[in-house]
C-alpha angles and dihedrals in degrees: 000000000000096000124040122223091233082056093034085057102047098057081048090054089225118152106167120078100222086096107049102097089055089049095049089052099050085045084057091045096047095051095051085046088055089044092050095046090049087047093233130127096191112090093211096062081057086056096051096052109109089217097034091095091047085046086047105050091038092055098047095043081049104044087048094042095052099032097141100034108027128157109217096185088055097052088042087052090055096044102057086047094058094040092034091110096060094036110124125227086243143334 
């Protein structure tokens, strides 16, 4: 994984564990989001890319923050913005 749950916590400023196993599945889920935006299936390519972390740790912080109301075409729209650079022309 490119970013720990002890990290992925902090920066949510989370200190309790009833919700590790959700922020360990939105860790999962941000990274294949990443993955899909930047049109890779090879995670290391994800690890090499110098904004992934920044994608990583924005998706999930969203994704927790707006659970009940998020908006999913917004959060795309920033992502690609910050992945646009490694982005292939297809898979």
């Amino acid at each position: 994984m490119l970013v720990a749950l002890d990290e992925m916590k902090q920066y949510l400023r989370v200190d309790f564990a009833d919700d590790d196993s959700l922020i360990e599945y939105l860790l999962s889920s941000a990274e294949k989001i990443c993955m899909d935006i930047m049109r890779t299936d090879d995670s290391d390519r994800l690890t090499s890319e110098p904004n992934a972390k920044t994608a990583v740790l924005y998706t999930v912080a969203y994704l927790y923050e707006h659970r009940e109301d998020a908006d999913h075409h917004a959060l795309m729209i920033t992502l690609r913005a910050l992945l646009f650079g490694s982005r292939q022309e297809g898979f």
